[in-house]
C-alpha positions as CSV (number, residue, x, y, z in Angstrom):
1,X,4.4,-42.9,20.1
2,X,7.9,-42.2,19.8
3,X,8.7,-38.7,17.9
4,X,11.0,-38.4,15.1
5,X,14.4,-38.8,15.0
6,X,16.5,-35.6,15.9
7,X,19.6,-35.3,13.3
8,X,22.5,-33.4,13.4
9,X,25.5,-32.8,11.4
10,X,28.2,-35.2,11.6
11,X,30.9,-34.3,14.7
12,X,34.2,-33.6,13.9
13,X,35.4,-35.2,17.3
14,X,37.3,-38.4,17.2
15,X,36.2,-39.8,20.2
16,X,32.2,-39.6,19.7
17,X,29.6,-38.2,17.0
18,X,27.4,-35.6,17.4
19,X,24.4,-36.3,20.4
20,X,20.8,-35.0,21.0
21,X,20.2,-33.0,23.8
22,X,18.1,-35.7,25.4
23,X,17.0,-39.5,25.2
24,X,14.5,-40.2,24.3
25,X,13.2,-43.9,26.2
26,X,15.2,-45.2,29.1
27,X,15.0,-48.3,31.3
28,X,16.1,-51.5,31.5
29,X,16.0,-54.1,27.9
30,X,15.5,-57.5,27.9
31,X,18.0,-59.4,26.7
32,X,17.3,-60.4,23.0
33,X,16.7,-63.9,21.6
34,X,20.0,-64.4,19.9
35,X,23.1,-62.1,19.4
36,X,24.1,-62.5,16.0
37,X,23.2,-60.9,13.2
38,X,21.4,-62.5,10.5
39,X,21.8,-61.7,7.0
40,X,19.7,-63.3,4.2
41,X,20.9,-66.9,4.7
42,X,18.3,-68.3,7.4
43,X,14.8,-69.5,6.4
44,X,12.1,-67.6,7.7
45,X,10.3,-67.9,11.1
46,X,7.3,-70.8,10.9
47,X,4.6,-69.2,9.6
48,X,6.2,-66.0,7.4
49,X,6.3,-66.5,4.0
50,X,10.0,-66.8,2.5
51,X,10.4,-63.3,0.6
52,X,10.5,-63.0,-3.4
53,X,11.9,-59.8,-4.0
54,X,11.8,-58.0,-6.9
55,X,14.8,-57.8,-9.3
56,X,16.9,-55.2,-8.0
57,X,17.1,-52.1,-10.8
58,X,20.5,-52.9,-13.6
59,X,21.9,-49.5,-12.6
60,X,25.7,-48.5,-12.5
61,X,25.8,-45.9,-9.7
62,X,29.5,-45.6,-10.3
63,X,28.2,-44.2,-13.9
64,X,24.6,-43.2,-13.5
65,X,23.3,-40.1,-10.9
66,X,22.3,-42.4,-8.2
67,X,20.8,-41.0,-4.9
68,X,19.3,-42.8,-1.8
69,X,16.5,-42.0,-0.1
70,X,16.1,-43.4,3.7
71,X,13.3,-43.3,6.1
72,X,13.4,-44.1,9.9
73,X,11.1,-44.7,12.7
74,X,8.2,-47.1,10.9
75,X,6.5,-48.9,10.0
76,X,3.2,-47.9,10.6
77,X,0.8,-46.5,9.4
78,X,1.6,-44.2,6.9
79,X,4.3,-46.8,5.1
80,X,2.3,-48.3,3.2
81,X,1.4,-45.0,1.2
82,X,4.9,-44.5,1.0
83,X,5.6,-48.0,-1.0
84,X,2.6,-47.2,-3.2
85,X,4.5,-44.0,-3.9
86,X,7.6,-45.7,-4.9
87,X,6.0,-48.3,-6.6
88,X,4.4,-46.0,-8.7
89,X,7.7,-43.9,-9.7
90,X,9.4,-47.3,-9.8
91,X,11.6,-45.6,-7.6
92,X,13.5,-47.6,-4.6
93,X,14.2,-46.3,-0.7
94,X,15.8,-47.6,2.4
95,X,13.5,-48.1,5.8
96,X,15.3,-48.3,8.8
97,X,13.2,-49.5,11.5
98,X,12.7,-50.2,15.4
99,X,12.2,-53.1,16.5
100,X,8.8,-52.8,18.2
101,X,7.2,-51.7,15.4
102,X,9.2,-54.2,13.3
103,X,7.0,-56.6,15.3
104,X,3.5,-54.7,15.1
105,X,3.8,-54.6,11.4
106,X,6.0,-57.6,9.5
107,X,3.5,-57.9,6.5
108,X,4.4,-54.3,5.8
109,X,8.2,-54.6,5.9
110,X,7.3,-58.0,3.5
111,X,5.8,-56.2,1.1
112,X,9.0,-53.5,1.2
113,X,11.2,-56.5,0.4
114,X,8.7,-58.1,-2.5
115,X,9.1,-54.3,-3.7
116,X,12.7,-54.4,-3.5
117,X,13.2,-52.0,-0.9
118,X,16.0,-52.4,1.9
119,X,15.2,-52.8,5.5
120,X,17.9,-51.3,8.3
121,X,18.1,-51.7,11.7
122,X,17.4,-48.4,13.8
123,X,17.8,-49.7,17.4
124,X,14.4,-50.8,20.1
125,X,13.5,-48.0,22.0
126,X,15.6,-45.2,20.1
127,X,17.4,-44.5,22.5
128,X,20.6,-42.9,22.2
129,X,23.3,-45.5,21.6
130,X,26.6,-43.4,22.2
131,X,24.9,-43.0,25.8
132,X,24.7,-45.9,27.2
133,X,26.7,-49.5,28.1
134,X,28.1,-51.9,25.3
135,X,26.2,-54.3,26.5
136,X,22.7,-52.4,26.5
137,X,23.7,-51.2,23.2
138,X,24.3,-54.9,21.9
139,X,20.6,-55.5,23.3
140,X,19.2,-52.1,21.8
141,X,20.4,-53.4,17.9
142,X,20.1,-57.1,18.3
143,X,16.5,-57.5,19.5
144,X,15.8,-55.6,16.4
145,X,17.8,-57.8,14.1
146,X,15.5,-60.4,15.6
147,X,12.6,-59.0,15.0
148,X,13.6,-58.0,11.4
149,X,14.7,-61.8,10.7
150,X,11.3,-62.9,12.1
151,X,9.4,-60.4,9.9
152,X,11.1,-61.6,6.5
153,X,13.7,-64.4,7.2
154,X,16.3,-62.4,6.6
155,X,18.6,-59.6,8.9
156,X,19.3,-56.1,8.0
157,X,21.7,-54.9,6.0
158,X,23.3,-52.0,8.4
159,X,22.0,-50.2,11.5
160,X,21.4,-46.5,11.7
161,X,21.9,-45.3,15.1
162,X,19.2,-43.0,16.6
163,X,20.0,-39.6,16.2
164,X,23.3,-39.9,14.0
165,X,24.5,-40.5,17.6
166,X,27.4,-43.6,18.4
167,X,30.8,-43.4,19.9
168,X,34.0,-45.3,18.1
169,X,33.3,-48.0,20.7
170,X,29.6,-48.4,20.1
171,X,29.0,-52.3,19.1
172,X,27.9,-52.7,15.8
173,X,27.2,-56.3,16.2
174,X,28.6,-57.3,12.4
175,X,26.6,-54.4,11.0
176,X,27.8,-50.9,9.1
177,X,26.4,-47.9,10.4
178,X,24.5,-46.1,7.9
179,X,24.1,-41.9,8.4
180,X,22.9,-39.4,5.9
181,X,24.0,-36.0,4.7
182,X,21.3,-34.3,3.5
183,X,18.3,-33.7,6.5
184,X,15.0,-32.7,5.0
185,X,14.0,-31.6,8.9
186,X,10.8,-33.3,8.3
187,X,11.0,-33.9,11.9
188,X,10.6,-31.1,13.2
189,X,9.2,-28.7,9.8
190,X,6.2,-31.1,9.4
191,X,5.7,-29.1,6.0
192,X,5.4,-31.0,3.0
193,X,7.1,-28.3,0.7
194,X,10.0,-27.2,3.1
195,X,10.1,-31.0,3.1
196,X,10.4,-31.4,-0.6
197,X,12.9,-28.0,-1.0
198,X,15.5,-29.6,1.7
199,X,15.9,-32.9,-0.1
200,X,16.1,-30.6,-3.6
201,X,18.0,-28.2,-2.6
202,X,20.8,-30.4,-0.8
203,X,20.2,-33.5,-3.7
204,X,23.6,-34.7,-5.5
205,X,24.7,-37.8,-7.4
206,X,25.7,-40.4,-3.9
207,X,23.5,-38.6,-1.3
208,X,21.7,-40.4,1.5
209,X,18.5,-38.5,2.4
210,X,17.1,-38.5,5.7
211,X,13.4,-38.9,6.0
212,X,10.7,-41.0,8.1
213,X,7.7,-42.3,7.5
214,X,5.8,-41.3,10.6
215,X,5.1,-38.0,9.5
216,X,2.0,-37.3,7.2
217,X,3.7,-34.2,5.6
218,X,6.5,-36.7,4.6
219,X,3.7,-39.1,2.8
220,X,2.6,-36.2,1.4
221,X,5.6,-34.5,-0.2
222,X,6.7,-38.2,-1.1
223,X,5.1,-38.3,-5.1
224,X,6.0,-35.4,-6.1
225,X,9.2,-35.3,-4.5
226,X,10.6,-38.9,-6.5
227,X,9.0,-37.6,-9.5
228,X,11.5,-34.2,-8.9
229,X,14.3,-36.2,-8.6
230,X,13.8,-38.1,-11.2
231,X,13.0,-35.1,-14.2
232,X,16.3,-33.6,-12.6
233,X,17.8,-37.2,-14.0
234,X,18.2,-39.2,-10.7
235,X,18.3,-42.8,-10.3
236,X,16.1,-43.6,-6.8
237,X,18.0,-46.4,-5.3
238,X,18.8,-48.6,-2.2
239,X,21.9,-47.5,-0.2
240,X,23.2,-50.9,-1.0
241,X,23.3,-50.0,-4.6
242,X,24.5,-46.8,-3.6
243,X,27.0,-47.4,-1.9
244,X,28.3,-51.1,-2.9
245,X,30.3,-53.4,-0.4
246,X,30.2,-52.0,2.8
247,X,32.4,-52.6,5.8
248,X,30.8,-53.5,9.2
249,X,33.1,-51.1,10.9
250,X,32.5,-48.3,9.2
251,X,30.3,-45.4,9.5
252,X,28.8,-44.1,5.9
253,X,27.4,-40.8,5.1
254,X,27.3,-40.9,1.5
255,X,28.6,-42.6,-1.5
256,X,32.3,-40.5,-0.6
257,X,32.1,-39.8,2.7
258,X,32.6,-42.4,5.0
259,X,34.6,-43.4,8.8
């Protein structure tokens, strides 16, 4: 099983953004089925049912206090707790996935989409991108884009790159690159409270909060997390409403920050 995602704060440098200490799968990558990347105008793969998604919330994030919450590294398990979660709160999120477990677990990104949830793309193997060849890197997003458009018909809106980690000439094959700036270090606190103080304590109208839904803690802090945000008067929304058009060169860390 592939750990969680190791964050760091956005690099300064203008060559490169900030890298882990180590990668974390290595090894050569099949080359994927097709190189471009899909987004919401293909039919879906014989066999999946064509999404219905839900009607996105009537919210004005340029007006009302609209923050995003994002979880990498599913699906699996856990996910589907997560969506009842939302569900419940009537809350939206953004899952960026990988592409394997994209595969192992389509109905599950389905019903994200029914639910009106966003789905991102967060590489194959999670490897770290800024590390490696264009052309592996090209592999590493599209055979996830694949296996996204094969789960719900549809591509991703945006890649996240493991780790927060991509140089200026990583390949973002027609995608933005979506980052965070508030880290609830569920990754490596596995506590359900520290969990649930992080994303409080750094919350703010336009955030981007990193989470994933591999941890149980995470599941756990989830419900009472959302309903948090919400008595402090946030709107819980995708980072498409978030953050509106989006350019596929660009790098965003917020609903201001962006590069």
């Amino acid at each position: 099983m592939l750990s969680g995602c190791i964050s760091h704060p956005p690099a300064t440098s203008s060559n490169a953004l900030a890298r882990p200490a180590s990668d974390t799968q290595d090894g050569a990558i099949p080359a994927p089925r097709s190189g471009a990347p899909i987004r919401a105008t293909s039919p879906a793969t014989a066999g999946t049912p064509a999404r219905v998604a839900s009607p996105a919330p009537r919210t004005d994030c340029r007006k009302a206090k609209c923050i995003a919450l994002t979880f990498d590294d599913g699906p699996g398990p856990l996910t589907s707790g997560i969506l009842d979660a939302l569900e419940a709160r009537k809350a939206h999120a953004t899952f960026f996935v990988l592409g394997p477990r994209a595969q192992a677990h389509p109905a599950i990104i389905r019903r994200a989409r029914e639910l009106g949830m966003e789905i991102g793309n967060h590489s194959w193997t999670h490897a770290d991108l800024a590390r490696m060849g264009q052309a592996t890197a090209t592999r590493e997003l599209t055979r996830t884009n694949d296996a996204i458009q094969q789960a719900t018909g549809e591509g991703p809106f945006a890649a996240r790159p493991p780790y927060g980690s991509f140089l200026r000439t990583t390949p973002h094959v027609g995608l933005p690159f979506v980052l965070w700036d508030v880290d609830t270090e569920d990754w490596k606190n596995h506590s359900s409270e520290e969990t649930t103080q992080r994303a409080l304590a750094g919350a703010h109208p336009g955030a981007i909060i990193l989470m994933h839904d591999i941890h149980p803690s995470t599941a756990r802090a989830l419900p009472d997390l959302v309903k948090a945000l919400q008595g402090r008067g946030y709107t819980l929304v995708t980072v498409p409403k978030l953050l509106g058009p989006m350019s596929a060169k660009k790098a965003y860390y917020s609903s201001t920050v962006r590069r």
